[in-house]
N, C-alpha and C positions, 0 to 999 in steps of 0.2 A: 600565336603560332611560334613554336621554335625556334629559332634560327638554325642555317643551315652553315655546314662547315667547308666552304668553297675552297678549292685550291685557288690561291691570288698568285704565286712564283713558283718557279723552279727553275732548278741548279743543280750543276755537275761539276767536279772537277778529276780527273784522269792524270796519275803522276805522266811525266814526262818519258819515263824510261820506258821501253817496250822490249819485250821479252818476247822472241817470235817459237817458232817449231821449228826453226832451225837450230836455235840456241840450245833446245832443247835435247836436240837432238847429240849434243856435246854433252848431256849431263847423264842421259841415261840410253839404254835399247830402247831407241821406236824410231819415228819415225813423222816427219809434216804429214805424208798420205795416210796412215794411221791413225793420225791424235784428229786428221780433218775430218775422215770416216768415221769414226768413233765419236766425234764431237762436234765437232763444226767448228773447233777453235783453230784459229789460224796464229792470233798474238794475244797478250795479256799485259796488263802493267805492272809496273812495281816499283813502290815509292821508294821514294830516294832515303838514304839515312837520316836527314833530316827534319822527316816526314813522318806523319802519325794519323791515327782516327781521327785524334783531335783537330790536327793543321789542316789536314782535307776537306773534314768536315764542316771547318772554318770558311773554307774558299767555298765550299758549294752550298752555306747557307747565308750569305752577304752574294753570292749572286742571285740564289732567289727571295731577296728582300728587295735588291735592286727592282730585280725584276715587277715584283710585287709592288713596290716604292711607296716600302713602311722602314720607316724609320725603327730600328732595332733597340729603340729604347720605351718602343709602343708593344714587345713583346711582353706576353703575360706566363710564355712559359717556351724550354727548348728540351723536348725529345731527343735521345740517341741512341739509335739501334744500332750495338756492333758484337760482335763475337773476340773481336782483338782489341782492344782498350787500350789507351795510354797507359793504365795500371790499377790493380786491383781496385782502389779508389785515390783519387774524389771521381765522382763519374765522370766519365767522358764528355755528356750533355753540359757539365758543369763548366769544363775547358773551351767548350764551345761556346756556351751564355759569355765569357768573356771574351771571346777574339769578337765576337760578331759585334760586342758592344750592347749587348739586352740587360742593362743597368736593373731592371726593376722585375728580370725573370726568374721562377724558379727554373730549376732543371733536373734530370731525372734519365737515366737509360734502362730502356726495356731490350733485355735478353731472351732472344729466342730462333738464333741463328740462322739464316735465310727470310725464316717468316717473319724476325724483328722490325723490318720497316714499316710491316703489313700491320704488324700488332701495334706498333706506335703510332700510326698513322690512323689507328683505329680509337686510340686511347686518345689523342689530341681531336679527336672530331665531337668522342662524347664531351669532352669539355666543355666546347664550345654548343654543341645543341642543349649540354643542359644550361646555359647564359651562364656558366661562370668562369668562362675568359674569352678574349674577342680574339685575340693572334696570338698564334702559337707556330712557331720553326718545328718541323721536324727532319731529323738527319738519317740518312742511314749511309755509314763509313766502315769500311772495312781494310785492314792491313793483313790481308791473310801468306800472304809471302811469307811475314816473319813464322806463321804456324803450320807451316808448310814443308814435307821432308823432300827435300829437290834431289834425293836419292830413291826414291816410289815412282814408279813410273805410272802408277795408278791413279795417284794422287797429282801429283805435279805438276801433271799435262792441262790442268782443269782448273784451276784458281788464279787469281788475280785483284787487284788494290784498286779500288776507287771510293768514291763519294757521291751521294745525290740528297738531293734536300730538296723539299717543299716551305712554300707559307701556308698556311689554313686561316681562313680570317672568316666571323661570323656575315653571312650574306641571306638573303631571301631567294638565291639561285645557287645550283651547284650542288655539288659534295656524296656523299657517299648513303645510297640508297639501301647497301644492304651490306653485312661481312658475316663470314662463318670461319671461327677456328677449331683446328681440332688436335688432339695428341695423343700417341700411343708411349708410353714411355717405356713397358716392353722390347720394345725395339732399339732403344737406345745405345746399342754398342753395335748399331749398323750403320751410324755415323760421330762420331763425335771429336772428341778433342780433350785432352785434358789441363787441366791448370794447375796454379803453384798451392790450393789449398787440397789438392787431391786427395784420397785416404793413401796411407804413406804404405799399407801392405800390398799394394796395385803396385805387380815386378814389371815396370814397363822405365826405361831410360828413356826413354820418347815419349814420354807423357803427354807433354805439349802440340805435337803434329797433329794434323786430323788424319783421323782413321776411317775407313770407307769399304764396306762391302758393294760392289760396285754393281754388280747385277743386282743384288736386292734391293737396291737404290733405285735402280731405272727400272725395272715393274711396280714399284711404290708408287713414284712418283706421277706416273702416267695416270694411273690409275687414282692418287689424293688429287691432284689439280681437275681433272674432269669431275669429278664426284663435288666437290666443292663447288668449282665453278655453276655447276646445275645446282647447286643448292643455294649459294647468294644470289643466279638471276633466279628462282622461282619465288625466293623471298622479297626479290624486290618485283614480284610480280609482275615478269618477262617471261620469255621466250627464246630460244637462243639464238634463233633469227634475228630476233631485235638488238643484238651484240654488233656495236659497229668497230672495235676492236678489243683484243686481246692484249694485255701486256703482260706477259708472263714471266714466272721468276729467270733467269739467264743463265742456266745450268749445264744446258746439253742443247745442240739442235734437233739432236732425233729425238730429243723427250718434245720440246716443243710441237713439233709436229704429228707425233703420237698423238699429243692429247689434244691439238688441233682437229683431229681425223676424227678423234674418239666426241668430239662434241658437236660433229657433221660442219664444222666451219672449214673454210679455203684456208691453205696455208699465207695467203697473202694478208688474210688479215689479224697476222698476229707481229704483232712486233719484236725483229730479234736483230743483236748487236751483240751476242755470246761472241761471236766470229772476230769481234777484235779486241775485247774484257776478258772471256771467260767469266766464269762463276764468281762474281765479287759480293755473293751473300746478301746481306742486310742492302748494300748498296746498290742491286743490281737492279731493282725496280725502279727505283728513283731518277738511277742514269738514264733506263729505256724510258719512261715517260718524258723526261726531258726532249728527249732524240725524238722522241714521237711527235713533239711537238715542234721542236726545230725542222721536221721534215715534213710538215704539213698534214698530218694523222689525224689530227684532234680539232673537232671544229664543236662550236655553238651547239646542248641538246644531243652529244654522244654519249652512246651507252658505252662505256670501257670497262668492262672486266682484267681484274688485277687477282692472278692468282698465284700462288708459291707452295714451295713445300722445304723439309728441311730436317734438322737432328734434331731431336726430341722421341721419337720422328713426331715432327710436326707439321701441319700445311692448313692452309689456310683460300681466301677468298675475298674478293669485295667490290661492289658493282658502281661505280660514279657515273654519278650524272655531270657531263664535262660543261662549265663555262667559261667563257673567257678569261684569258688571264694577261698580264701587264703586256708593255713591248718587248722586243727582244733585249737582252742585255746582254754585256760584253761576252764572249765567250771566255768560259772555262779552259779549252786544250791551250795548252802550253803552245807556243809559235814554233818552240824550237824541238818539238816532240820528234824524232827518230829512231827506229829499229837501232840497235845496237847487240852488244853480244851478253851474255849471262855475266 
């Protein structure tokens, strides 16, 4: 029999600064009641100058090893999902194999913005079911602040920096029953972002922000997340009654609960922390799963549906079978975390 790819840790970390609707409200026309109505966001982060994919995803992958309590010289490989890199290369995974201390890992980052943790997460489990490695970190870190036009009030209102990490460690319990990804690449200039090898005839000074058609966004989305989500539980040969939670990408709250409605599930049972992140991409599953567990969600023999969507347009799915994982370990937030101004 295979082995299976258990989640053993998890980890978060949240820079310190916090960026509210109020502050917001100094940089552009809107408004807290607006961006709340429109989105569920109330505050977001945003790391410090200091700070990077790399450094974040450092503190949120040595808490969940703690957590896990394997030793980071036992990993055989570190994932990182991000959209905003330390830099073209070395990877970002790379930078992280050394803070964490994984002497004997390789590393590697998978790109695929929003749904990169989903897709990482999916790529470290086949690893380990086919036996050819036992622990694997994966990261998903995001610095989307710096790609961010804080003059779009479109844009603006909706992103935010963090970090989440998993351990996957080979077990006879646990792990990931079922995934589906999919992509339209069609669609691709109804989100994206561009970078420093861009084609150089693309007349856009702003190359680098993300760009977002906003309404085509959120009927997409509603509509990939459910579609998916019924297509990884009927592959893992479920029902959607047998879903005992949700942890969905962290984008919007009215998408959440769209496609909450749309898959006959109670809005209670989906997990959301949009309301004080915002949209942190790659990272935003990783942190809700943590929290899910930090707040008692996640018990022995749950079915948790993980689903996302994203630029490409891409979105994705994937069904765990939840087991137990270590004790709790130090927390991630910063002690001295406060609202402040922009």
């Amino acid at each position: 029999m295979n082995p299976r790819a258990r989640i053993a840790g998890l980890g978060k970390y949240l820079p310190a600064h916090i960026r509210t609707n109020a502050d917001i409200e100094k940089l552009v026309d809107t408004s807290d009641a607006w961006i709340q109505e429109r989105t569920g966001v109330r505050e977001r982060r945003i790391a410090a100058d200091n700070e990077s994919a790399s450094t974040m995803g450092i503190e949120a992958g040595r808490q969940a090893l703690e957590q896990a309590e394997i030793d980071p010289a036992e990993l055989d490989l570190v994932l990182s999902a991000t959209t905003s890199p330390d830099g073209t290369f070395p990877a970002t995974a790379s930078l992280i194999q050394d803070g964490v201390g994984a002497v004997r890992a390789g590393a590697f980052d998978v790109t695929a913005a929003c749904v990169g943790f989903l897709s990482a997460l999916a790529t470290g489990s086949q690893f380990i079911e086919t036996g050819s490695y036992k622990r694997i970190l994966v990261v998903g870190t995001e610095v989307l602040s710096r790609i961010v036009d804080w003059t779009d009030r479109d844009t603006c209102i909706l992103f935010g920096d963090a970090a989440g990490a998993v351990v996957l460690e080979a077990s006879d319990q646990g792990g990931p029953l079922s995934f589906v990804f999919h992509s339209d690449g069609s669609r691709a200039d109804k989100l994206y972002a561009h970078g420093p090898a861009t084609r150089r005839d693309i007349d856009d000074h702003d190359y680098h922000f993300i760009s977002m058609d906003g309404r085509h966004i959120f009927k997409f989305a509603v509509q990939a997340m459910e579609s998916a989500a019924r297509e990884a539980i009927e592959a893992a040969g479920m029902k959607i009654e047998d879903v005992d939670l949700l942890v969905p990408h962290q984008a919007n709250a009215r998408i959440i609960r769209a496609t909450a409605k749309a898959l006959g599930l109670p809005e209670e049972r989906a997990m959301v922390n949009v309301d004080r992140y915002g949209n942190t991409s790659a990272a935003s599953i990783p942190v809700a799963l943590r929290e899910a567990w930090e707040e008692g969600r996640l018990h022995d023999g749950d079915r948790v549906v993980l689903m996302t969507f994203g630029g490409g347009l891409s979105w994705g799915a994937m069904v765990l079978d939840w087991a137990p994982v270590g004790p709790l370990s130090a927390a991630a937030e910063p002690a001295h975390a406060t609202a402040s101004g922009s």
